[in-house]
VEXPA-571720 format. One record per residue: residue in three letters; x, y, z of N, C-alpha, C, CB in turn. Coordinates in steps of 0.001 Angstrom, whole numbers, padded with zeros to 6 digits, always signed. Glycine has a CB too. Layout:
ALAXYZXYZXYZXYZ;...
This chain:
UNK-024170+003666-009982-023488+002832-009011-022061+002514-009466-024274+001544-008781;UNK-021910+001914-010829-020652+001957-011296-019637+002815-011308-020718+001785-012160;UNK-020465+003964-011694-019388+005664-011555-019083+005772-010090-020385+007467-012034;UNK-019824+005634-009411-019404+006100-007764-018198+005044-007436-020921+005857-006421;UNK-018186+004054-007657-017073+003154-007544-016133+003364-008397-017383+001914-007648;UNK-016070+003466-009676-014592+004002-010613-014290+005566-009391-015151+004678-013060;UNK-015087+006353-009362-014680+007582-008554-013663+007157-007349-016060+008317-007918;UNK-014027+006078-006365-013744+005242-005098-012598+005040-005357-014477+003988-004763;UNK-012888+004024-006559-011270+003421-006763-010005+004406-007214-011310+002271-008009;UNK-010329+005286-007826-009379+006191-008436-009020+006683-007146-009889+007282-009563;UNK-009594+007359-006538-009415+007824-005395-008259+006978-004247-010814+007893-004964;UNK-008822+006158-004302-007708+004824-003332-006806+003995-003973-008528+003589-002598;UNK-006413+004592-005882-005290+004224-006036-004217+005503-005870-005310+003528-007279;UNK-004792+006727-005933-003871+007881-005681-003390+007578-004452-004479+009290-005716;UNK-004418+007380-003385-003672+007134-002032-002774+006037-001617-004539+007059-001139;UNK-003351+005148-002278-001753+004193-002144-000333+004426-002579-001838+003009-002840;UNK-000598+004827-003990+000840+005231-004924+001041+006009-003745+000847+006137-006698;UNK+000552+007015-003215+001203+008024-002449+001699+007309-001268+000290+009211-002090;UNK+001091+006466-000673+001005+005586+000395+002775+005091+000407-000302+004251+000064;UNK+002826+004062-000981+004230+003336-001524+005261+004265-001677+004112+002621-002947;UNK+004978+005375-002378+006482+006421-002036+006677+007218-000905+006700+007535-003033;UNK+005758+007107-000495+006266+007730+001239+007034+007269+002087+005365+007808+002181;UNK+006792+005403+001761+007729+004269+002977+009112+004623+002613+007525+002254+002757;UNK+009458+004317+003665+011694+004321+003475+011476+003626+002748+013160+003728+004664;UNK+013081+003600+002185+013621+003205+001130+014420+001756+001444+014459+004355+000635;UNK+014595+000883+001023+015341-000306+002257+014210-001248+002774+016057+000567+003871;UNK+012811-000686+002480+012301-001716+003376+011460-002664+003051+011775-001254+004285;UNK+011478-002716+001605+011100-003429+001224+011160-005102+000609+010970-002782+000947;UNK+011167-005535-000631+011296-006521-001217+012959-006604-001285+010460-006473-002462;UNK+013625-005680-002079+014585-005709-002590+016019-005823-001217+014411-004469-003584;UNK+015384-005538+000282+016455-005730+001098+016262-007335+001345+016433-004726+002450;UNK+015603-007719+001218+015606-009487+001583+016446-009873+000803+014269-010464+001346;UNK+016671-009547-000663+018062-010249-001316+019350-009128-001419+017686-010846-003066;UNK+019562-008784-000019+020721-007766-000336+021160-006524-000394+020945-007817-001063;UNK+019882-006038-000632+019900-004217-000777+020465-003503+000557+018130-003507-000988;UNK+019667-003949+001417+020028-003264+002996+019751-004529+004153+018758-001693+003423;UNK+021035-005559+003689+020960-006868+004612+021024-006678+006032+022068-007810+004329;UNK+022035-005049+006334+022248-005030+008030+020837-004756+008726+023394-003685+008568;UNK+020058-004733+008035+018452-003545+009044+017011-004794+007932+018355-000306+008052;UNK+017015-005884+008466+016529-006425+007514+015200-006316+008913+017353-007925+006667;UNK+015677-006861+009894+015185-006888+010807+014500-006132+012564+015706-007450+010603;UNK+014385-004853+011315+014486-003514+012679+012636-003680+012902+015238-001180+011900;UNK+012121-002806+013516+010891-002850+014005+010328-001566+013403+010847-002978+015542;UNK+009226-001695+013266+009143-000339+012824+007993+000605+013750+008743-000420+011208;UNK+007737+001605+013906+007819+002470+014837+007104+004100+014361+009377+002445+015184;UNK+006152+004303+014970+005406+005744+014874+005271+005937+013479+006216+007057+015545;UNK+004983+007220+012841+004734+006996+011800+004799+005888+010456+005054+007701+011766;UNK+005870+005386+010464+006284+004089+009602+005602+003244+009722+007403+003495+009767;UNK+005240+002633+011135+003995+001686+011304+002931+002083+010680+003559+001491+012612;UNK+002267+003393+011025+000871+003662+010236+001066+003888+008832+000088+004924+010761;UNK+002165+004120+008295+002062+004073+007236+001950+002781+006428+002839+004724+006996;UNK+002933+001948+006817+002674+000507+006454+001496-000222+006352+003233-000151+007182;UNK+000724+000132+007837-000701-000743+008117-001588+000250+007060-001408-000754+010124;UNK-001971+001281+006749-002270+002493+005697-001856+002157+003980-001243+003916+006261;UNK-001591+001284+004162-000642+000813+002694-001386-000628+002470+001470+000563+002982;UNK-000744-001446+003571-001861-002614+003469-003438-002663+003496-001620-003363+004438;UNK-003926-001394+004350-005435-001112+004106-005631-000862+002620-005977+000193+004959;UNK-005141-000064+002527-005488+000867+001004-005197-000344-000063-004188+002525+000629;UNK-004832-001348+000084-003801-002318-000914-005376-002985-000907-001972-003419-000194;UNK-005524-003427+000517-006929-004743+000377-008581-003999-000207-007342-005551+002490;UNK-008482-002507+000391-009730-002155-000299-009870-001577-001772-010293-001253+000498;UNK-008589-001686-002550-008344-001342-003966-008492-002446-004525-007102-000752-004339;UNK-008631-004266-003670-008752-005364-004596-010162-005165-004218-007924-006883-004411;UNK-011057-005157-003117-011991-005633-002976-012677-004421-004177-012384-005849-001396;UNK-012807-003336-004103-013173-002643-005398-012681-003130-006816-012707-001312-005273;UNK-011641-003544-007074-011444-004024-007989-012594-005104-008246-010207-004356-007923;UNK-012442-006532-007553-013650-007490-007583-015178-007142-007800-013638-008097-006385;UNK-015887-006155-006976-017096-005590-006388-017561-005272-008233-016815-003981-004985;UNK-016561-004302-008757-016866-003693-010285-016825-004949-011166-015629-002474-010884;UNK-016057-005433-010630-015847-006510-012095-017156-007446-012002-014162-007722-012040;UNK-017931-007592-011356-019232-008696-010620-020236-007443-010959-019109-009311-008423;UNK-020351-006309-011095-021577-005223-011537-021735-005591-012625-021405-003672-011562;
């Protein structure tokens, strides 16, 4: 049971890292203090959206695996 979950998780941290360098560049943390002040506030749109919401999935089911193992 433990192995199938280290397998899980490995698995859904590759896909995030991949997830995080895929997003533009600008849109993150670092434009709120400055980086890219003119577009702080654009919308985001077709792919970029799913990637984002795909990022935040992958983000919440890499803690809940995280937790799940640490409680085995």
């Amino acid at each position: 049971m433990i192995k199938t979950f280290t397998i899980i998780q490995i698995i859904v941290s590759f896909l995030l890292i991949a997830a995080i360098l895929l997003q533009q560049k600008g849109s993150g943390l670092g434009s709120a203090f400055g980086g890219d002040g003119g577009n702080i506030y654009s919308t985001r749109r077709g792919m970029e959206k799913v990637l984002f919401y795909a990022t935040i999935g992958l983000a919440v089911i890499f803690i809940i695996l995280s937790i799940v193992r640490i409680r085995l």
